[in-house]
Backbone as ProteinMPNN parsed JSONL, in Angstrom:
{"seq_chain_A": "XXXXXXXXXXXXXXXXXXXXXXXXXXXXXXXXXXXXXXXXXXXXXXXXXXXXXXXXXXXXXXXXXXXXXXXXXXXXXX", "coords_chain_A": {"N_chain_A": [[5.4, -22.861, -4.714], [6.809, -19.594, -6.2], [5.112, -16.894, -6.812], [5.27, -14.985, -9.778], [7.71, -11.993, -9.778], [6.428, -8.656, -9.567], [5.746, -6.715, -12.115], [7.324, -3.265, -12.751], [5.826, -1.333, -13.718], [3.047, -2.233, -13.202], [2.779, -1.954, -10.587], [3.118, 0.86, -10.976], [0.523, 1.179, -12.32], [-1.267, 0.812, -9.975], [-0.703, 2.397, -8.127], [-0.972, 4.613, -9.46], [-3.953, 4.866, -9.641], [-4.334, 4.68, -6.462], [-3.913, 7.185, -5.984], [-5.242, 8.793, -7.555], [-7.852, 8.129, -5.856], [-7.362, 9.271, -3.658], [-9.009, 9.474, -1.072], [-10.1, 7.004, -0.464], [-8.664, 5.385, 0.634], [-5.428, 5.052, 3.144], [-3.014, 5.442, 5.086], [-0.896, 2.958, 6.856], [0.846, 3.614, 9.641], [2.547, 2.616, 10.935], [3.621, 0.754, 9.581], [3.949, 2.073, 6.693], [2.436, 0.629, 4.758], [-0.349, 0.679, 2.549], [-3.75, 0.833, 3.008], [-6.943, 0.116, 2.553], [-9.996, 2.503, 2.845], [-11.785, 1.51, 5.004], [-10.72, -0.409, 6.751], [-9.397, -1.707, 9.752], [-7.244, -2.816, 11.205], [-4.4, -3.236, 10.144], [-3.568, -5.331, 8.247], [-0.685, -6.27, 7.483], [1.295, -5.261, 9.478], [-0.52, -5.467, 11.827], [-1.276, -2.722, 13.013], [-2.971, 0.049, 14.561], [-3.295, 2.583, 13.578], [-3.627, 4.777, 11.888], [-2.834, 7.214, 8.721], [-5.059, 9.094, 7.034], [-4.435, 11.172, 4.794], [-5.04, 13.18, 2.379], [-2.89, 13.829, 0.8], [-0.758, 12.922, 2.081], [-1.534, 9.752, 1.781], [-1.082, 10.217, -1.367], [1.471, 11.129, -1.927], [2.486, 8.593, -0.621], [2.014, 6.105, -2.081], [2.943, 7.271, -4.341], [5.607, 6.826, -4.021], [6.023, 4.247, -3.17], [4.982, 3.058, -5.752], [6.946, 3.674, -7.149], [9.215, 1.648, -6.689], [10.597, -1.41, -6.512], [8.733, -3.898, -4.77], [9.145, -4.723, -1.459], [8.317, -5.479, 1.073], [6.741, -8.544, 2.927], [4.345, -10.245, 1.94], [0.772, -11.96, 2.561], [0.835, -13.213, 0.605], [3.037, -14.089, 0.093], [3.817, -15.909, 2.025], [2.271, -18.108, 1.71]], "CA_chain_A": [[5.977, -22.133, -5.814], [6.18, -18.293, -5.658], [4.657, -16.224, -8.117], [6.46, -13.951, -10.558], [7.573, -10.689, -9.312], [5.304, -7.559, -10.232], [6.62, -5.879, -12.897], [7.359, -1.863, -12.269], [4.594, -0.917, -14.188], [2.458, -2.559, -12.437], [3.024, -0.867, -9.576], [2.943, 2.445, -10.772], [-0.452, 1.738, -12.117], [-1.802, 0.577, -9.393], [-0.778, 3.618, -7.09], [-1.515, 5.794, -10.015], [-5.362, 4.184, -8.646], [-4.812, 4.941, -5.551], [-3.438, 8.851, -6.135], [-6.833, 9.619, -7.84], [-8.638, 8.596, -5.099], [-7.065, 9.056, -1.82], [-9.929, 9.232, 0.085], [-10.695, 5.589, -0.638], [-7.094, 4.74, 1.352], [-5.128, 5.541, 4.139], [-1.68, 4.976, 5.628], [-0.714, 2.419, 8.202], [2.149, 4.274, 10.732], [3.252, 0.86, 12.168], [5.186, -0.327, 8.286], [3.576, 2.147, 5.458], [1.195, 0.343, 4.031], [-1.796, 1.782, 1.721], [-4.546, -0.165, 3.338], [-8.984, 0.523, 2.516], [-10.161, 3.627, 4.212], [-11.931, 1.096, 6.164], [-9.816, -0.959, 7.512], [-9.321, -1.487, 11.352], [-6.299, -3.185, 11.61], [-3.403, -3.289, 9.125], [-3.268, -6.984, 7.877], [0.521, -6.278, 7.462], [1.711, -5.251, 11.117], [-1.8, -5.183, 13.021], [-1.171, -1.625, 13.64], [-4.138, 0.112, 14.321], [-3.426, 3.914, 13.484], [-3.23, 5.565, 10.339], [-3.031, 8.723, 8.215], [-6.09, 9.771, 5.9], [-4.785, 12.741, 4.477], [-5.407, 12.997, 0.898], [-1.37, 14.464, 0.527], [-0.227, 11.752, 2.794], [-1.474, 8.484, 0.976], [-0.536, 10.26, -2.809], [2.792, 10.769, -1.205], [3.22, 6.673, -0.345], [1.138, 5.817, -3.014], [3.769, 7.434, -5.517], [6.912, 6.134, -3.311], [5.647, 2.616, -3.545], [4.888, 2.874, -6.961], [8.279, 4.024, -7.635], [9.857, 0.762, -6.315], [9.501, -2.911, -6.165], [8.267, -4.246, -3.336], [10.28, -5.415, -0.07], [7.46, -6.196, 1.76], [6.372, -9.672, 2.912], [2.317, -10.023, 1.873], [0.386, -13.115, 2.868], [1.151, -14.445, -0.587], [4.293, -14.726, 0.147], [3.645, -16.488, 3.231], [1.233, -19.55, 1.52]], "C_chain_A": [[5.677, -20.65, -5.627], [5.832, -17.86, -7.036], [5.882, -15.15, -8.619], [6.406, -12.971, -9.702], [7.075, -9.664, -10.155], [6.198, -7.009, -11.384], [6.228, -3.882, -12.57], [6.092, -0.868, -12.609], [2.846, -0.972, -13.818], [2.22, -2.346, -11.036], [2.464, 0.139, -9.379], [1.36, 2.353, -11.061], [-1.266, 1.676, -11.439], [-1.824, 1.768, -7.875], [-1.272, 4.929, -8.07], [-3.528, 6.276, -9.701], [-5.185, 4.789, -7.753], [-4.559, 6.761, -5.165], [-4.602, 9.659, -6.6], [-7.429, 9.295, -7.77], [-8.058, 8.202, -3.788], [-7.995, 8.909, -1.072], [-10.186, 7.731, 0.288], [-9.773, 4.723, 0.444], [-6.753, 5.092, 2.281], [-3.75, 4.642, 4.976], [-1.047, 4.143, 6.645], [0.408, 3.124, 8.925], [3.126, 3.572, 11.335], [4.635, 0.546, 10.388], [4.672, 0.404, 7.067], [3.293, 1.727, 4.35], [0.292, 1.127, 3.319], [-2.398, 0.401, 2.05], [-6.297, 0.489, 2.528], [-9.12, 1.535, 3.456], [-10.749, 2.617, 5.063], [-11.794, 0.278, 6.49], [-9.561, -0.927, 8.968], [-8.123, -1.495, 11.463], [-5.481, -3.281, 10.246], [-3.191, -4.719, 8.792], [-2.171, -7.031, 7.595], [1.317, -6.603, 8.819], [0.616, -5.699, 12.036], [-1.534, -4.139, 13.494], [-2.712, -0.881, 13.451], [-4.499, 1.729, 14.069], [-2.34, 4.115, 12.169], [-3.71, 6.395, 10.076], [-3.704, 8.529, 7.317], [-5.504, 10.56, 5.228], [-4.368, 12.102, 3.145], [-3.243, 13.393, 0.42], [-0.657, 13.081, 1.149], [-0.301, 10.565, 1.785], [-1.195, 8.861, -0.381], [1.015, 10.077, -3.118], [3.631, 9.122, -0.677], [2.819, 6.472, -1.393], [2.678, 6.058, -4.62], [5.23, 6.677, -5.2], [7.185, 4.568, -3.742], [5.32, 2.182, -4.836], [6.114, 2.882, -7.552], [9.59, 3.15, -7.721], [9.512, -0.259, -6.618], [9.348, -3.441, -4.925], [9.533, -5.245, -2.216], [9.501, -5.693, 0.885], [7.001, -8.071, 2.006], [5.086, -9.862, 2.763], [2.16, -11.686, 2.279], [0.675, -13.771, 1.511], [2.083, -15.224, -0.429], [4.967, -16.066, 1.44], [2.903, -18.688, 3.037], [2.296, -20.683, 0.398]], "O_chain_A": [[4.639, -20.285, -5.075], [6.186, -18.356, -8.106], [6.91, -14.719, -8.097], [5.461, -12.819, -8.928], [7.245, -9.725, -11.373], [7.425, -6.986, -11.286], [5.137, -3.404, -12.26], [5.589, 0.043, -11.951], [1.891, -0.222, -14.021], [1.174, -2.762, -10.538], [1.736, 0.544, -8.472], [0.651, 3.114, -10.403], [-2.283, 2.29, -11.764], [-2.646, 1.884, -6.966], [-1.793, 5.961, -7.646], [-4.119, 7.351, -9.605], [-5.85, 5.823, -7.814], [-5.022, 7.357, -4.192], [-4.919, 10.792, -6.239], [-8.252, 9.355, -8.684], [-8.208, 7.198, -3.09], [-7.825, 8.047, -0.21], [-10.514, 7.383, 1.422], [-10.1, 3.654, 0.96], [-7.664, 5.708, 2.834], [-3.697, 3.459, 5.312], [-0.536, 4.859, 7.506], [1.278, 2.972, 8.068], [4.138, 3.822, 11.989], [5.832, 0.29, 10.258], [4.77, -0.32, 6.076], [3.641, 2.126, 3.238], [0.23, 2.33, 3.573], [-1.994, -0.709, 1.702], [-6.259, 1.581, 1.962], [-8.595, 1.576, 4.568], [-10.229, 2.705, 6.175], [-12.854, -0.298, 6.734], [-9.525, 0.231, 9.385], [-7.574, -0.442, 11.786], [-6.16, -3.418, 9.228], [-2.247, -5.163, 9.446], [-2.041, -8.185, 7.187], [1.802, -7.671, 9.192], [0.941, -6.333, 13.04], [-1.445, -4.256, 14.716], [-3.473, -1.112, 12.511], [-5.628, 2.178, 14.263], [-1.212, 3.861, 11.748], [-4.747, 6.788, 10.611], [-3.232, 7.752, 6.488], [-6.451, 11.056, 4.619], [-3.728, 11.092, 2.851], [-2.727, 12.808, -0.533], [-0.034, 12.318, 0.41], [0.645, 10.335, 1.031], [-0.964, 7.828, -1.008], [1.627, 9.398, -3.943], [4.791, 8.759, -0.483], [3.751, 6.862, -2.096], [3.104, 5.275, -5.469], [5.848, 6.047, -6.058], [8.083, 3.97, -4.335], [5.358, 0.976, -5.084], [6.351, 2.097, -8.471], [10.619, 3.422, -8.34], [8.358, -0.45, -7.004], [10.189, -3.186, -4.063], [10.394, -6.107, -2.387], [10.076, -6.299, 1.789], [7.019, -8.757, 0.984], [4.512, -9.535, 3.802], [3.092, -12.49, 2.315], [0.722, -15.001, 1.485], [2.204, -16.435, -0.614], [5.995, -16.725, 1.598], [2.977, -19.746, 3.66], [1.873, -21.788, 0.059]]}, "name": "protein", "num_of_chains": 1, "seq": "XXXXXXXXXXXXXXXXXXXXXXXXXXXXXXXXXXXXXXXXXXXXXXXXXXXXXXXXXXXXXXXXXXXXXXXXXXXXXX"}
C-alpha cells in the first residue's frame, strides 16, 4: 500500500528547516537531493559529490519546497 502523498505544506516546512540551517545539509550534483552534511554517498543516486554552500542548499531547499515531489525515495520502493 503506498502512503498518502505529502501535502505542499509539508514540504515547505520542512525546507523552511533546512533554509535556517544550511550548514547542517548539502546538495547531491548526481539528482539534487538535500542530503546530511555528513553524508558520503547520496542514498538517492550514490553520487558522491556535493555542494555545501549555504546559498546553494537554501536555493534547492526553497525549489523543492515549492513543489511536490517526483522523486522515487526508498519508501516508495518497499
Amino acid at each position: 500500500m503506498n502512503p498518502a502523498p505529502q501535502e505542499p505544506e509539508s514540504r515547505q516546512a520542512k525546507a523552511a528547516k533546512i533554509a535556517a540551517n544550511p550548514a547542517g545539509f548539502k546538495v547531491c550534483e548526481g539528482c539534487d537531493s538535500i542530503v546530511g552534511a555528513g553524508a558520503v554517498l547520496c542514498p538517492n543516486c550514490h553520487s558522491y559529490r556535493f555542494d555545501g554552500s549555504a546559498e546553494r542548499v537554501i536555493q534547492q531547499a526553497q525549489a523543492l519546497g515549492a513543489r511536490e515531489q517526483t522523486s522515487v525515495t526508498a519508501v516508495d520502493l518497499s
